[in-house]
C-alpha positions in Angstrom: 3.1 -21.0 -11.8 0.8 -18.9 -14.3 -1.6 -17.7 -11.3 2.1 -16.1 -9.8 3.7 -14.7 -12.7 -0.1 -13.4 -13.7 -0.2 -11.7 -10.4 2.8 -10.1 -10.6 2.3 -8.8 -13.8 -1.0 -6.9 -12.9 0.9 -5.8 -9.8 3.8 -4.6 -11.9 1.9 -3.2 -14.6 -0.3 -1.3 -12.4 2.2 0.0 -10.1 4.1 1.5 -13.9 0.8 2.6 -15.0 0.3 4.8 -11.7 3.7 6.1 -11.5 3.4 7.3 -15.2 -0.1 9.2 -13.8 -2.3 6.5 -16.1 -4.9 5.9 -13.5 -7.4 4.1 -14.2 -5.5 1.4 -16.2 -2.9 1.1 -13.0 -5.7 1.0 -9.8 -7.6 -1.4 -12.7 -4.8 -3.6 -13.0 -4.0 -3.7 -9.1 -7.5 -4.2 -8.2 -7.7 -7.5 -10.4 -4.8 -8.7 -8.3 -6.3 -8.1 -4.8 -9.7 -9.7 -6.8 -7.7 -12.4 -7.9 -6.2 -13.1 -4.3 -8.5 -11.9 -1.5 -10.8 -14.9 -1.1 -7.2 -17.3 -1.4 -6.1 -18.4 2.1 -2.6 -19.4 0.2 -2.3 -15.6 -1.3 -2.7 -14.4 2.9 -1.2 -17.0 4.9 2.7 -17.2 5.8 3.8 -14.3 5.7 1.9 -12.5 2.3 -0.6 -10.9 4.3 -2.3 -8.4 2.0 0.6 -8.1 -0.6 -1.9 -6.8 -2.8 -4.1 -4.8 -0.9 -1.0 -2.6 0.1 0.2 -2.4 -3.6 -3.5 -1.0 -4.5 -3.4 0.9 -1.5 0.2 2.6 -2.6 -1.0 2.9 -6.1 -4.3 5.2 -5.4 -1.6 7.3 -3.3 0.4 8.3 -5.9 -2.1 8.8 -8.3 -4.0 11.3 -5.5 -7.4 8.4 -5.3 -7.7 9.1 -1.7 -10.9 7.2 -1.7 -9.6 4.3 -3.0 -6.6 4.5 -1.1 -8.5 4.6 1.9 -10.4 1.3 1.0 -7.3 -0.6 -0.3 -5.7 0.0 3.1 -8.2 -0.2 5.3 -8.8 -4.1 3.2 -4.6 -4.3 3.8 -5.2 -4.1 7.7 -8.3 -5.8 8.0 -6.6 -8.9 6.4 -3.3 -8.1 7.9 -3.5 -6.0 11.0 0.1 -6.0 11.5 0.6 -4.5 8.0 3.5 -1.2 8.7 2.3 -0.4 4.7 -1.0 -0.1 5.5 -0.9 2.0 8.8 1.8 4.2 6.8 -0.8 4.7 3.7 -3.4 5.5 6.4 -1.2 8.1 8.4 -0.2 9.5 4.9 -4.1 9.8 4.1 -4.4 11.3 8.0 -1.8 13.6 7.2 -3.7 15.1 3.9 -7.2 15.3 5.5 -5.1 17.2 8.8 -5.7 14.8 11.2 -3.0 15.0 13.2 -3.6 12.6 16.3 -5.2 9.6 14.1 -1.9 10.3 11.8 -0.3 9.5 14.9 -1.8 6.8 16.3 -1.7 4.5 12.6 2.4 5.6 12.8 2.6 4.1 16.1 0.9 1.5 15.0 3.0 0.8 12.3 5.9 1.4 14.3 4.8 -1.5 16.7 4.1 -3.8 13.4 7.8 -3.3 12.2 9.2 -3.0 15.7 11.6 -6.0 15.2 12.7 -5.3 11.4 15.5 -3.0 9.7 14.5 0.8 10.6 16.4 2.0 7.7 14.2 0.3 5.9 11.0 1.3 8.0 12.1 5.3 7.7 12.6 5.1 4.1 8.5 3.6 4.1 7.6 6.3 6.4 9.6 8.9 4.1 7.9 7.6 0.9 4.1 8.1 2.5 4.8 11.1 4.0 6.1 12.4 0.2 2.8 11.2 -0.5 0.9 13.0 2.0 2.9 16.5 0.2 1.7 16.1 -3.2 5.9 15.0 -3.9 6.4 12.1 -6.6 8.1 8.9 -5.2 9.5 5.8 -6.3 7.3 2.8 -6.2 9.7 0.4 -7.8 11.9 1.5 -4.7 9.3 0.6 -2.1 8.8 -3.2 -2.7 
């Protein structure tokens, strides 16, 4: 499907782009992908939930775009409120800003979201935003 492999090329692209530090190309490239998808019931229903939004949302962390990272994640939850990604990339924002008991209540939330999954998996999340929240570089390719 050319809508799929068109979407996962912007995704890929700009998740590259913002690891290498390029961005404007990378939060460009994600941001035509949450575009592309946010008004598509099929791009949100069974189980994608705000694929998109989160990789947008992950993107503007590592390239420091707190404002942006703030309103891809905030979209992430509001079409997906049981999105662990989301409440992760707002405790990491929390965290930055020293908010320490909002921090706290997106990780429990996130925590409840992912209650039934793999925690290795969920710690390793946690781990990556919170190398976020200290300025540390992190693997994106890893995350997904």
């Amino acid at each position: 499907n050319d809508k799929a492999n068109e979407l996962r090329m912007f995704e890929l692209m700009g998740l590259l782009a913002c690891e290498e530090g390029d961005a404007r190309t990378g939060l460009d490239l994600l941001k035509r992908g949450v575009d592309r998808t946010k008004d598509d019931h099929q791009a949100h229903a069974w189980g994608n939930g705000a694929h998109h939004m989160e990789s947008w949302g992950l993107g503007a962390l590592r390239v420091g775009d707190r404002a942006v990272a703030r309103e891809a994640v905030l979209e992430a939850l509001a079409h997906d409120p049981a999105s662990a990604t989301a409440a992760l990339g707002l405790q990491a924002l929390c965290e930055m800003e020293n908010q320490a008991s909002q921090a706290a209540r997106y990780m429990a939330l996130a925590a409840k979201a992912w209650g039934k999954a793999d925690g290795a998996e969920f710690r390793r999340l946690e781990a990556w935003g919170r190398g976020k929240a200290a300025g540390r570089a992190g693997a994106l390719a890893s995350v997904r």
